[in-house]
Predicted model as a PDB file, atoms N, CA, C, CB and O in Angstrom, pLDDT in the B-factor column:
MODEL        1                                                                  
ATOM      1  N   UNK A   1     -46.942 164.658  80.255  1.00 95.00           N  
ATOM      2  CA  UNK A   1     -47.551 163.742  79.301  1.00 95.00           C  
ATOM      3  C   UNK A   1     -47.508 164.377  77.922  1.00 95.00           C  
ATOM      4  CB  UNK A   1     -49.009 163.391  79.708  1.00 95.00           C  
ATOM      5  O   UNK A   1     -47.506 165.599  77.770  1.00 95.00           O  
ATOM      6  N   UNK A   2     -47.473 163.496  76.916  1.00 97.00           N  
ATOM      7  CA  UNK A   2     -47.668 164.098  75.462  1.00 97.00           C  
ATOM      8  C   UNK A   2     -48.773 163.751  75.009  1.00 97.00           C  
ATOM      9  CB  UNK A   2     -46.728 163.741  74.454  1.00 97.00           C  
ATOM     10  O   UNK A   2     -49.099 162.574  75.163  1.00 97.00           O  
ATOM     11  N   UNK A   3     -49.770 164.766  74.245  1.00 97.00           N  
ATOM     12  CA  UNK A   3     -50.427 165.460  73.592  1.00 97.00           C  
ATOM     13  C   UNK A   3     -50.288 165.774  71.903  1.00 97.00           C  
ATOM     14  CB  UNK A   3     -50.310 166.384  74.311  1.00 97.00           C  
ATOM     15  O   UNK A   3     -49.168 165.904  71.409  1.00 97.00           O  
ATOM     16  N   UNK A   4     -51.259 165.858  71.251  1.00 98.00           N  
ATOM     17  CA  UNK A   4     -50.792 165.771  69.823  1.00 98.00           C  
ATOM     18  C   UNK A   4     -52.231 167.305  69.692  1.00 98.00           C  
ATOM     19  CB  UNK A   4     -51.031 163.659  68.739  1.00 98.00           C  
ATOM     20  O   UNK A   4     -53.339 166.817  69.467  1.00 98.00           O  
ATOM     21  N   UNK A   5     -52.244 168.388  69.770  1.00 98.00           N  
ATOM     22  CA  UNK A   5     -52.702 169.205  69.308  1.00 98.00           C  
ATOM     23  C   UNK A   5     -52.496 169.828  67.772  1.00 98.00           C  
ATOM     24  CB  UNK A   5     -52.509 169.797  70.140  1.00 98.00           C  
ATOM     25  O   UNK A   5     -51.507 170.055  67.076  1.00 98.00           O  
ATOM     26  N   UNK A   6     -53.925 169.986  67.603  1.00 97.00           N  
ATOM     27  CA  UNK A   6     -54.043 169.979  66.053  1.00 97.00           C  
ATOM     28  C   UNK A   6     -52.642 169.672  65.428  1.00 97.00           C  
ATOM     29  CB  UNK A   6     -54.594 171.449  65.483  1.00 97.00           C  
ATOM     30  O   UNK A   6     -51.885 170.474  64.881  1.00 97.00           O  
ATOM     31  N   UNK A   7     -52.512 168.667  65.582  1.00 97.00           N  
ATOM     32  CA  UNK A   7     -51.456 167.848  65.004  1.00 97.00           C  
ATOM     33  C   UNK A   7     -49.883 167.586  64.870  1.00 97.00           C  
ATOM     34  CB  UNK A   7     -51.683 167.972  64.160  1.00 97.00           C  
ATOM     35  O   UNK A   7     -49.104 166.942  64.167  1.00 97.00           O  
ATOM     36  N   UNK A   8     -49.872 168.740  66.298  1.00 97.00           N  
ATOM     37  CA  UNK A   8     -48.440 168.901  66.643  1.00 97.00           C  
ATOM     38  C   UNK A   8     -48.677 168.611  68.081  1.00 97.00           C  
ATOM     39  CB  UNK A   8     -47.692 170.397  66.280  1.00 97.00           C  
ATOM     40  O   UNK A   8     -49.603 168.839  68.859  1.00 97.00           O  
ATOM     41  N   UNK A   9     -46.822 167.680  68.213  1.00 97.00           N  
ATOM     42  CA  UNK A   9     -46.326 167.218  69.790  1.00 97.00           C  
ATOM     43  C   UNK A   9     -46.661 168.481  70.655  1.00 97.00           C  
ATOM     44  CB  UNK A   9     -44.469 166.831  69.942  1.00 97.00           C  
ATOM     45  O   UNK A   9     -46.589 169.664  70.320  1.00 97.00           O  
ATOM     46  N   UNK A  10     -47.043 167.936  71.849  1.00 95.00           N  
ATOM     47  CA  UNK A  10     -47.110 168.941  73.316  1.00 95.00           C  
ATOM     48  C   UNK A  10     -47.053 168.238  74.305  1.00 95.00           C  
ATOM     49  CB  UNK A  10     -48.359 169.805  73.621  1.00 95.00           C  
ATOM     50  O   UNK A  10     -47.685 167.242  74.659  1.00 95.00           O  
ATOM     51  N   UNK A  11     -46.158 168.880  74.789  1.00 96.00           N  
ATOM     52  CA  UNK A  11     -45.874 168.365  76.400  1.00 96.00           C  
ATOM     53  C   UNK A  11     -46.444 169.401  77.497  1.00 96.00           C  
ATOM     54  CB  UNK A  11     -44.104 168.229  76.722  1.00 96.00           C  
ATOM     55  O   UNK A  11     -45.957 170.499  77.769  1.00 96.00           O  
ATOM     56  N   UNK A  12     -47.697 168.742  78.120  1.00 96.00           N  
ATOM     57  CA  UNK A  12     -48.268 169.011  79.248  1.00 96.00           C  
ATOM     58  C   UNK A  12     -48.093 167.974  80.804  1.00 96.00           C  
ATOM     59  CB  UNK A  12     -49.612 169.091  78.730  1.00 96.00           C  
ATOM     60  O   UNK A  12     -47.862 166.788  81.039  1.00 96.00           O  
ATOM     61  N   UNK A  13     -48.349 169.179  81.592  1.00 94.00           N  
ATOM     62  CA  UNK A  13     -48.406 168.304  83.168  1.00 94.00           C  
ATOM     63  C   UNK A  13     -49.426 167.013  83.254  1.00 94.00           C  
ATOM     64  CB  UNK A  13     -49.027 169.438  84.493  1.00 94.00           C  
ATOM     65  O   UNK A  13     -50.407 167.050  82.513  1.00 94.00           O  
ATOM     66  N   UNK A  14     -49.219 165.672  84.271  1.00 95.00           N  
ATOM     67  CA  UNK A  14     -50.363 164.808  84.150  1.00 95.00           C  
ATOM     68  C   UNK A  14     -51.233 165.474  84.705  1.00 95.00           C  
ATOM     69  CB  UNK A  14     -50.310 163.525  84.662  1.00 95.00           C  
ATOM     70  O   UNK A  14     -50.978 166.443  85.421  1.00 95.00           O  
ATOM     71  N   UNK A  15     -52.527 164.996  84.423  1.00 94.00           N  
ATOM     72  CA  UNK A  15     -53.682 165.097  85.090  1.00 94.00           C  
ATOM     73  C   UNK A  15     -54.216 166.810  84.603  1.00 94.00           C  
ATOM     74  CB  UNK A  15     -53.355 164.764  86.854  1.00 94.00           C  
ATOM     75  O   UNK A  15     -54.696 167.598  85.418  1.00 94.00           O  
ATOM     76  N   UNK A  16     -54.070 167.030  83.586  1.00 97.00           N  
ATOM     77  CA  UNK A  16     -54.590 168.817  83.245  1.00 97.00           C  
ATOM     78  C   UNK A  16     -56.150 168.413  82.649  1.00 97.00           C  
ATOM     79  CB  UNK A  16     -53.342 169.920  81.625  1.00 97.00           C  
ATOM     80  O   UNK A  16     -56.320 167.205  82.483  1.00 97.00           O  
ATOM     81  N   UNK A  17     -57.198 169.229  82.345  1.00 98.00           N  
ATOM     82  CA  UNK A  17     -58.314 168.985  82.039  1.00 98.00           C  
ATOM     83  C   UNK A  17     -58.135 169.790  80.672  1.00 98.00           C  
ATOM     84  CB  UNK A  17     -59.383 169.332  83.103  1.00 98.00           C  
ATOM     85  O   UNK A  17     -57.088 170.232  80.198  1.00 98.00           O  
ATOM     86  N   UNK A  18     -59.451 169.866  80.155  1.00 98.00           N  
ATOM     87  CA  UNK A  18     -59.821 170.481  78.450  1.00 98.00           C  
ATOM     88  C   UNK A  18     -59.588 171.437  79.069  1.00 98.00           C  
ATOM     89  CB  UNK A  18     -61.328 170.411  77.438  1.00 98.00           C  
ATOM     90  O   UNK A  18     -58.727 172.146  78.549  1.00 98.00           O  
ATOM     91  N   UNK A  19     -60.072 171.856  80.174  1.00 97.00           N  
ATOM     92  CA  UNK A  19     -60.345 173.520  80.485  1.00 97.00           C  
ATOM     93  C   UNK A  19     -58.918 174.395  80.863  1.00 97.00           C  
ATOM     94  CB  UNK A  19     -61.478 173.673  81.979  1.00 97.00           C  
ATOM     95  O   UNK A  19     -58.567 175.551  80.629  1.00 97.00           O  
ATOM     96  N   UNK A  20     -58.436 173.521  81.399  1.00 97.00           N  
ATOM     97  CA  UNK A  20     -56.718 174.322  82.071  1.00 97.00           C  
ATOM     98  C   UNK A  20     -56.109 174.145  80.935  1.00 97.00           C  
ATOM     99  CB  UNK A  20     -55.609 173.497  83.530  1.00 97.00           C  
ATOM    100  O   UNK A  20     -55.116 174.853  80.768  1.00 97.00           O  
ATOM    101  N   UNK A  21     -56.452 173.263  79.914  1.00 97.00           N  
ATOM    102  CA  UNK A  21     -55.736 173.030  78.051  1.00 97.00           C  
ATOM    103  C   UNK A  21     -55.628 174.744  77.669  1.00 97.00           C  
ATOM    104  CB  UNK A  21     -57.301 171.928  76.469  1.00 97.00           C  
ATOM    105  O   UNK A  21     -54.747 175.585  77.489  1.00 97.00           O  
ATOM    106  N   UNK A  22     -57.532 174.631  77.677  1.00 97.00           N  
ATOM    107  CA  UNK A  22     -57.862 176.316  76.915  1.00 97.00           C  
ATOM    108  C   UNK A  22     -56.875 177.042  76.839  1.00 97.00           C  
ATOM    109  CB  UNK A  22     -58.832 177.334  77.633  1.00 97.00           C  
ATOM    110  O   UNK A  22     -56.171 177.411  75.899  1.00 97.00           O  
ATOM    111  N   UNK A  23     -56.873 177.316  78.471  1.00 96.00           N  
ATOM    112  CA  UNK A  23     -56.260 178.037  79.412  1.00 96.00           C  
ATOM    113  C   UNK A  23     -54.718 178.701  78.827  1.00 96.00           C  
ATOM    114  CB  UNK A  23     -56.136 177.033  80.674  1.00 96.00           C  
ATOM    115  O   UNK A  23     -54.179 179.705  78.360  1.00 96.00           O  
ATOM    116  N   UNK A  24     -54.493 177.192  79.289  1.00 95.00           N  
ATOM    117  CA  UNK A  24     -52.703 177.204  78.514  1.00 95.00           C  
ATOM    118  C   UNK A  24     -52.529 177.633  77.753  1.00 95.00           C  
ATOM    119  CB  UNK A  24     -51.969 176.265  78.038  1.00 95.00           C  
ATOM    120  O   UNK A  24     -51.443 178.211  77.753  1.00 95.00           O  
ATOM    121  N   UNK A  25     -53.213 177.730  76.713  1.00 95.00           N  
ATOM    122  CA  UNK A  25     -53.136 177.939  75.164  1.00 95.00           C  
ATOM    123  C   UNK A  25     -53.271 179.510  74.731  1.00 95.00           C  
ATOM    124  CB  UNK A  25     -54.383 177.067  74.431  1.00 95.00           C  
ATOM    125  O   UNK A  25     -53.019 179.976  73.620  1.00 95.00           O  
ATOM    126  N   UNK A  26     -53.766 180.257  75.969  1.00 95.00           N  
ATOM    127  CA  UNK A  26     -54.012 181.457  75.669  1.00 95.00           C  
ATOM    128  C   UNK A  26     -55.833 181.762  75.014  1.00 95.00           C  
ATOM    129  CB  UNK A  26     -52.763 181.747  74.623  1.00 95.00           C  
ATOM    130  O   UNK A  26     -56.257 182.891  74.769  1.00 95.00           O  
ATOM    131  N   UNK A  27     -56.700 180.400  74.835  1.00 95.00           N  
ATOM    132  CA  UNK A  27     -57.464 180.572  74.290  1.00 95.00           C  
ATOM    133  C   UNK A  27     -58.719 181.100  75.664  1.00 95.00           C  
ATOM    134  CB  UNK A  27     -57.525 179.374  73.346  1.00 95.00           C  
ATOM    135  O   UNK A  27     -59.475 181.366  74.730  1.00 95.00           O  
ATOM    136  N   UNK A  28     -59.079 181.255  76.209  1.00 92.00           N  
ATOM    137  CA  UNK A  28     -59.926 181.126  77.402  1.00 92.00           C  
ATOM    138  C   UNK A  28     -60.807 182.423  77.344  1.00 92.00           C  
ATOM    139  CB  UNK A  28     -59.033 180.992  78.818  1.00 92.00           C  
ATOM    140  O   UNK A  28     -60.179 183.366  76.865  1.00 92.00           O  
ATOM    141  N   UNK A  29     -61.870 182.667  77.643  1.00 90.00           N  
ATOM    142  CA  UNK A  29     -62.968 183.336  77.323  1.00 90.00           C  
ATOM    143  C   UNK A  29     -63.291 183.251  75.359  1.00 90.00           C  
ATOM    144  CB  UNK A  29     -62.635 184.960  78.023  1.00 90.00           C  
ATOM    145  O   UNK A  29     -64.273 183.844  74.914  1.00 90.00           O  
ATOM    146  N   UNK A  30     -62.765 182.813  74.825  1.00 92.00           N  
ATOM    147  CA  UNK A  30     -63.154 182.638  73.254  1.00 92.00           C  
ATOM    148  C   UNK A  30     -63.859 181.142  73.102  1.00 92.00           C  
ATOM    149  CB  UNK A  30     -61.640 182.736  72.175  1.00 92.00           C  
ATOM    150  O   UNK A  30     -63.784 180.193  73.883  1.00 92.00           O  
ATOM    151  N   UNK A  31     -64.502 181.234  71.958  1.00 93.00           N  
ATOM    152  CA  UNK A  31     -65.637 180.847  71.493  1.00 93.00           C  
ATOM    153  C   UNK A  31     -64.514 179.200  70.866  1.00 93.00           C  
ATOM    154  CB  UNK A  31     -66.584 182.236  70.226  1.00 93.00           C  
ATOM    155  O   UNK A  31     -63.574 179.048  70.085  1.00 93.00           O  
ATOM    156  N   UNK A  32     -64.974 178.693  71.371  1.00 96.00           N  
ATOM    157  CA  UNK A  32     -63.727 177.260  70.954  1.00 96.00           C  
ATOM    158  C   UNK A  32     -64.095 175.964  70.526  1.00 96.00           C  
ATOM    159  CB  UNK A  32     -62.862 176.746  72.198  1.00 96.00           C  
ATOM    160  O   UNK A  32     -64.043 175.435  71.636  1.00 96.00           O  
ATOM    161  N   UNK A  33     -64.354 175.251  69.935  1.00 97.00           N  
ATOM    162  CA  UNK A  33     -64.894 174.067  69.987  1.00 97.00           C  
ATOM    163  C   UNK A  33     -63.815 173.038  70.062  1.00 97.00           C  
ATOM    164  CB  UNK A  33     -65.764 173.895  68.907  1.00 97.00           C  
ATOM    165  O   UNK A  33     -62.793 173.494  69.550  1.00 97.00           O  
ATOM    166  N   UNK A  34     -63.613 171.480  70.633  1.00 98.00           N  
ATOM    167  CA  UNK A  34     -62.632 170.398  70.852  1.00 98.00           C  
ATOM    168  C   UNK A  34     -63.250 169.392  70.784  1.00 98.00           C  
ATOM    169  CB  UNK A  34     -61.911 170.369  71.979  1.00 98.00           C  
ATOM    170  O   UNK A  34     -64.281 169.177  71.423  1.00 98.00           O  
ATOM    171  N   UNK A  35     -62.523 168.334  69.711  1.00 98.00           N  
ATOM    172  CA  UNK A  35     -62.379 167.156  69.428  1.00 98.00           C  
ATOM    173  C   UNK A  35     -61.433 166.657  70.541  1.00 98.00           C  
ATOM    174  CB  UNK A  35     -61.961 167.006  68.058  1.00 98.00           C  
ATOM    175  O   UNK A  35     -60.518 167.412  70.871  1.00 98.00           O  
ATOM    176  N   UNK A  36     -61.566 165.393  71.189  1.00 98.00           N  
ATOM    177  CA  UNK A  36     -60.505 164.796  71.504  1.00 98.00           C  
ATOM    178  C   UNK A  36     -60.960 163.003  70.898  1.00 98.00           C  
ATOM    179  CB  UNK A  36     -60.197 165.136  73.277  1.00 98.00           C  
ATOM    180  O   UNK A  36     -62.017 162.406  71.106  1.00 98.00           O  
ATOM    181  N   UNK A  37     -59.680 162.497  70.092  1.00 98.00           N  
ATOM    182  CA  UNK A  37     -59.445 161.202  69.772  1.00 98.00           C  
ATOM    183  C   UNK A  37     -60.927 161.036  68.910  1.00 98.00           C  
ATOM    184  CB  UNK A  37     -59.131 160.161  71.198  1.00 98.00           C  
ATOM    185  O   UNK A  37     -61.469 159.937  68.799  1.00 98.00           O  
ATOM    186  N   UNK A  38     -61.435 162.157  68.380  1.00 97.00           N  
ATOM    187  CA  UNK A  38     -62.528 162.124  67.207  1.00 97.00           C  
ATOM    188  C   UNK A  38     -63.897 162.322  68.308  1.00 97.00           C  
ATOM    189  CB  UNK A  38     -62.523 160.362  66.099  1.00 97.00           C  
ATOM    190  O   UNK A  38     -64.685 161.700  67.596  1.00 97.00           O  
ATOM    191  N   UNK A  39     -64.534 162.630  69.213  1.00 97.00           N  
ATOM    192  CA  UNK A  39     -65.189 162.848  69.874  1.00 97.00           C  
ATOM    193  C   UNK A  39     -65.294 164.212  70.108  1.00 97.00           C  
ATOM    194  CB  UNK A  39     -65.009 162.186  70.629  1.00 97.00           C  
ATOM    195  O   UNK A  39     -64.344 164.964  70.325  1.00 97.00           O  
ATOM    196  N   UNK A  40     -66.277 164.468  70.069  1.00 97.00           N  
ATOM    197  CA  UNK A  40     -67.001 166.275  70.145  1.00 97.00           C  
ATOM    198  C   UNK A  40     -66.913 166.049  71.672  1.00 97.00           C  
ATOM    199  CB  UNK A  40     -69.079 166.775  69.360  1.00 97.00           C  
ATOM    200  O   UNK A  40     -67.351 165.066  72.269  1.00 97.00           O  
ATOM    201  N   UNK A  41     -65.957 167.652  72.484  1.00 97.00           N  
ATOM    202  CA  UNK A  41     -66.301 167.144  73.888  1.00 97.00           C  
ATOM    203  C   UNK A  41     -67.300 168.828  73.826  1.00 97.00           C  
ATOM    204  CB  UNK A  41     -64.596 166.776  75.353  1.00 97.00           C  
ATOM    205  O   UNK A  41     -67.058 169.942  73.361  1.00 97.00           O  
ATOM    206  N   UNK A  42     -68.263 168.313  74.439  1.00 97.00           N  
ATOM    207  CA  UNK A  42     -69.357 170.088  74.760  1.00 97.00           C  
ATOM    208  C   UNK A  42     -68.325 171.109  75.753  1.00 97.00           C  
ATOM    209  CB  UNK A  42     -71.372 169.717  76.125  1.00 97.00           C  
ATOM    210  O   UNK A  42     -67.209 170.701  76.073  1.00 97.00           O  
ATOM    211  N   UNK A  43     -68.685 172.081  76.069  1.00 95.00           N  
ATOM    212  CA  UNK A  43     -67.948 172.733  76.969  1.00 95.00           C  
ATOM    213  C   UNK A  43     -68.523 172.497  78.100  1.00 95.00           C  
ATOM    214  CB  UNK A  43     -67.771 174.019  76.752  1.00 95.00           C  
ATOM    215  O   UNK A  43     -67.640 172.517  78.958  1.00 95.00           O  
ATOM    216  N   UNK A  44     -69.508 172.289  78.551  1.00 96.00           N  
ATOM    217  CA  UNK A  44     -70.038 172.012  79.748  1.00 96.00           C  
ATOM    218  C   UNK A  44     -69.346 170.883  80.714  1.00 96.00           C  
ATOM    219  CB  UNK A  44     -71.346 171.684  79.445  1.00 96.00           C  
ATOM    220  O   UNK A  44     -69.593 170.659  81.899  1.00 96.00           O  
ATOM    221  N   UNK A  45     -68.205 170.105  79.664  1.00 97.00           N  
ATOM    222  CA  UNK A  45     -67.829 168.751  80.138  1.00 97.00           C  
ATOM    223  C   UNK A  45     -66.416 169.130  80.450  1.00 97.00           C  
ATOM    224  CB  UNK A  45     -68.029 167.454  79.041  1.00 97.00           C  
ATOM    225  O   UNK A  45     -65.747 168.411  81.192  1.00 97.00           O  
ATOM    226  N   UNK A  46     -65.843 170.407  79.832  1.00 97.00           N  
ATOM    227  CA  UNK A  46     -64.557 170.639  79.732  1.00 97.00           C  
ATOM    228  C   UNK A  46     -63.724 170.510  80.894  1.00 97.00           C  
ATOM    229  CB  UNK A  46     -64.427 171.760  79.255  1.00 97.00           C  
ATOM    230  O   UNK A  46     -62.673 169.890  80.735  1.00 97.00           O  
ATOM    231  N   UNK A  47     -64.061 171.108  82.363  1.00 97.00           N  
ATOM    232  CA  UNK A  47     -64.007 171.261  83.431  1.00 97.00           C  
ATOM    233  C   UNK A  47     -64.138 169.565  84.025  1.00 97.00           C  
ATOM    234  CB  UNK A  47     -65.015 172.365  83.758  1.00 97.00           C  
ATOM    235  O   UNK A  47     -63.677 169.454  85.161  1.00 97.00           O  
ATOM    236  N   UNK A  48     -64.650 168.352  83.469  1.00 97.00           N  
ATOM    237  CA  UNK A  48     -64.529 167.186  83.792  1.00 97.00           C  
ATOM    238  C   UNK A  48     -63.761 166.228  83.136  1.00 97.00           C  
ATOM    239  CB  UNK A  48     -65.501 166.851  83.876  1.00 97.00           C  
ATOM    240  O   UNK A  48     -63.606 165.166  83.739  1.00 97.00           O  
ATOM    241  N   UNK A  49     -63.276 166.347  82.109  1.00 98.00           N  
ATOM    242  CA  UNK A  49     -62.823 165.952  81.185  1.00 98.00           C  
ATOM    243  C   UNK A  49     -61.004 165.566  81.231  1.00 98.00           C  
ATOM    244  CB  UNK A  49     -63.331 166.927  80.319  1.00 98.00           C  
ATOM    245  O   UNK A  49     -60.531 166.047  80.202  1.00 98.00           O  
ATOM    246  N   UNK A  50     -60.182 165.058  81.848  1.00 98.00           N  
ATOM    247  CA  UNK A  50     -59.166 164.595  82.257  1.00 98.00           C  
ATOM    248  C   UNK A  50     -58.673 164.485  80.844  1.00 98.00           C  
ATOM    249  CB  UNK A  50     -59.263 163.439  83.186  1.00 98.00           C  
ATOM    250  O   UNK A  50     -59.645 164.495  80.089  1.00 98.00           O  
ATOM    251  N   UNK A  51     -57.193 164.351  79.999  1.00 98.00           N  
ATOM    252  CA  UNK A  51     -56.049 164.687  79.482  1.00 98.00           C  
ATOM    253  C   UNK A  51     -55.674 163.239  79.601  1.00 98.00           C  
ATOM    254  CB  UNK A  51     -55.190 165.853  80.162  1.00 98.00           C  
ATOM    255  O   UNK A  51     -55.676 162.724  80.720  1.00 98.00           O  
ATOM    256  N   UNK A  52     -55.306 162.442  78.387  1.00 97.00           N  
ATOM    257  CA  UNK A  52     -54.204 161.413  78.998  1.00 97.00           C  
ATOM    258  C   UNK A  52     -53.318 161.706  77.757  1.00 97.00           C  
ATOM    259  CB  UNK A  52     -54.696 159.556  79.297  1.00 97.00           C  
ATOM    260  O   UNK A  52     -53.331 162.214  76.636  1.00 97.00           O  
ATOM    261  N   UNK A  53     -52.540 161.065  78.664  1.00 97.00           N  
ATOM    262  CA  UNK A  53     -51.051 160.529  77.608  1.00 97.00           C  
ATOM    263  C   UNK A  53     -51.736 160.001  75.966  1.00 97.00           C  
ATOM    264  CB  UNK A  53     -50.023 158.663  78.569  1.00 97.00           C  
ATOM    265  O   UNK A  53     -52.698 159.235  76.017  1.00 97.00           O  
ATOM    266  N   UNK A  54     -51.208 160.436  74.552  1.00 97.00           N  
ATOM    267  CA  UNK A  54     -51.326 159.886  73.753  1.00 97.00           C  
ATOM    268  C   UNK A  54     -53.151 160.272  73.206  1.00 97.00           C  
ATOM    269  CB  UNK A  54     -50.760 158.551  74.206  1.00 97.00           C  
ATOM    270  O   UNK A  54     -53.904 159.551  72.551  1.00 97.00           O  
ATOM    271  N   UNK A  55     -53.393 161.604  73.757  1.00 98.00           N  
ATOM    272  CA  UNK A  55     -54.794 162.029  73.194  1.00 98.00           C  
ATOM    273  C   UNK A  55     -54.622 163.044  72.109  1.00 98.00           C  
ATOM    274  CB  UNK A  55     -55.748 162.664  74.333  1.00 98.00           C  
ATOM    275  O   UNK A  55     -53.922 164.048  72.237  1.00 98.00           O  
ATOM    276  N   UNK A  56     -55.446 162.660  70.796  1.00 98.00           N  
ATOM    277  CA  UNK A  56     -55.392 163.580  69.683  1.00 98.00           C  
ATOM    278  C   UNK A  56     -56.389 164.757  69.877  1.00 98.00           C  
ATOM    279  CB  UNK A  56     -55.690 162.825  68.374  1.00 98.00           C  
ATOM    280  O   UNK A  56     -57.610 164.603  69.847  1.00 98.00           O  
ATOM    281  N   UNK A  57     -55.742 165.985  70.086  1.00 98.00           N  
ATOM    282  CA  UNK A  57     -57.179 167.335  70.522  1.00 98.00           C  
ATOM    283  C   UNK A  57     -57.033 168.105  69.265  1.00 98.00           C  
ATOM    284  CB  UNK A  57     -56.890 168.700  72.209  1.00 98.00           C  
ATOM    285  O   UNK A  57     -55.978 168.590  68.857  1.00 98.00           O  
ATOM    286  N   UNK A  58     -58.503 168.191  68.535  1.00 98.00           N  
ATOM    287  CA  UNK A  58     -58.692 169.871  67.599  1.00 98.00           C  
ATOM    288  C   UNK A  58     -59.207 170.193  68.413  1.00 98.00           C  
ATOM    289  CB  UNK A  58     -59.494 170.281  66.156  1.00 98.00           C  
ATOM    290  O   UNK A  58     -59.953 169.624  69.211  1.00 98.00           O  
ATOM    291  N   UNK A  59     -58.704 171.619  68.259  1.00 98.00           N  
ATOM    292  CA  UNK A  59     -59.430 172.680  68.504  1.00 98.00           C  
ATOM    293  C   UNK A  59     -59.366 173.892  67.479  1.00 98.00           C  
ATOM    294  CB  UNK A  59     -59.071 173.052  69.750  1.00 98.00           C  
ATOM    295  O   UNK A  59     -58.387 174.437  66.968  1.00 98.00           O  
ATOM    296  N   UNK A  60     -60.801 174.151  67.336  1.00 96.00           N  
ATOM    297  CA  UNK A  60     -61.048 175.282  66.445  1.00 96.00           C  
ATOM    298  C   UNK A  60     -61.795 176.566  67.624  1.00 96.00           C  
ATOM    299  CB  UNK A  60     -62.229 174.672  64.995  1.00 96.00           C  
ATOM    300  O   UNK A  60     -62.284 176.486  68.751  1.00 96.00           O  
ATOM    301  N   UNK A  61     -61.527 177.828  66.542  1.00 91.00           N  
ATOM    302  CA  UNK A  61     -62.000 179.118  67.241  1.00 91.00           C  
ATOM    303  C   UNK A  61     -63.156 179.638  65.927  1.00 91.00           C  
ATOM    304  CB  UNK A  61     -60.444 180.402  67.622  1.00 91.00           C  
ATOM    305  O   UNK A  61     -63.192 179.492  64.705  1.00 91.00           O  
ATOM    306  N   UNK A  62     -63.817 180.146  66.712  1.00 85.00           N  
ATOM    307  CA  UNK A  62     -65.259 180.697  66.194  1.00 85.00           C  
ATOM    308  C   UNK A  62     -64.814 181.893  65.606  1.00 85.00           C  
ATOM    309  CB  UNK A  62     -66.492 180.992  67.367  1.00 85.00           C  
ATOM    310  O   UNK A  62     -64.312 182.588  66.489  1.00 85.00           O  
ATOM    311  N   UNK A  63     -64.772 182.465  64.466  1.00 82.00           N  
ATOM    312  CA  UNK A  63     -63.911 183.976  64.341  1.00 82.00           C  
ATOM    313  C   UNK A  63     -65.648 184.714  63.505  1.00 82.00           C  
ATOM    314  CB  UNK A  63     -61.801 183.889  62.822  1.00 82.00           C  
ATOM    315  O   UNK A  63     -66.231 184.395  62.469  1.00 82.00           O  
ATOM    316  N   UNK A  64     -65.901 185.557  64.365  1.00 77.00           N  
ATOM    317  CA  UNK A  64     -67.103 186.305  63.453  1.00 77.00           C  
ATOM    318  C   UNK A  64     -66.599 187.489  62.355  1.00 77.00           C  
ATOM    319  CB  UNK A  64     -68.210 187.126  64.577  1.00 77.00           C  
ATOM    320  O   UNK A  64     -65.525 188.051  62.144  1.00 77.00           O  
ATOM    321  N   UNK A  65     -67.625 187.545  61.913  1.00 70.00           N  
ATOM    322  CA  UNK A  65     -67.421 188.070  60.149  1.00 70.00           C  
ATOM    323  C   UNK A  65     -68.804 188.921  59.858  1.00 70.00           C  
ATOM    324  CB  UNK A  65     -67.343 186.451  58.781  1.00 70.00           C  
ATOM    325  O   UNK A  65     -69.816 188.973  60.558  1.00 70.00           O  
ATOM    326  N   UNK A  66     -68.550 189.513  58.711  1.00 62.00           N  
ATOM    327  CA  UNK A  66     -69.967 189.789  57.877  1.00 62.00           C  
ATOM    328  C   UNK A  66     -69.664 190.092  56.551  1.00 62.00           C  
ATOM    329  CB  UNK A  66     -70.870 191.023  58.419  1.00 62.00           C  
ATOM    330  O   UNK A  66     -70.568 190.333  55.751  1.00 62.00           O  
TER     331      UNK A  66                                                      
ENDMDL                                                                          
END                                                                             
């Protein structure tokens, strides 16, 4: 299926969740937040949260500082 991450084409398997997204991405144990199609998804939902064809995902990373 295609995917439009932060604003570029991706081709993923059907049926992947937010969480196997992370995953993919190399992002997984980091601090992440995701939009999909303008909707805040929590992380608690990530793991329920099904992928379709033609979904717009941000994702941002938490980077600490001082």
């Amino acid at each position: 299926m295609e995917l439009v991450i932060n604003g570029k084409p991706e081709e993923l398997p059907d049926g992947i969740n937010a969480a196997q997204l992370i995953d993919h991405l190399g992002l997984g144990g980091q601090r992440v937040a995701m939009e999909i199609n303008r909707e805040i998804v929590p992380r608690s939902d990530f793991q329920q949260r099904i992928l379709q064809t033609g979904d717009r995902i941000e994702i941002v990373r938490a980077i600490g500082g001082g």
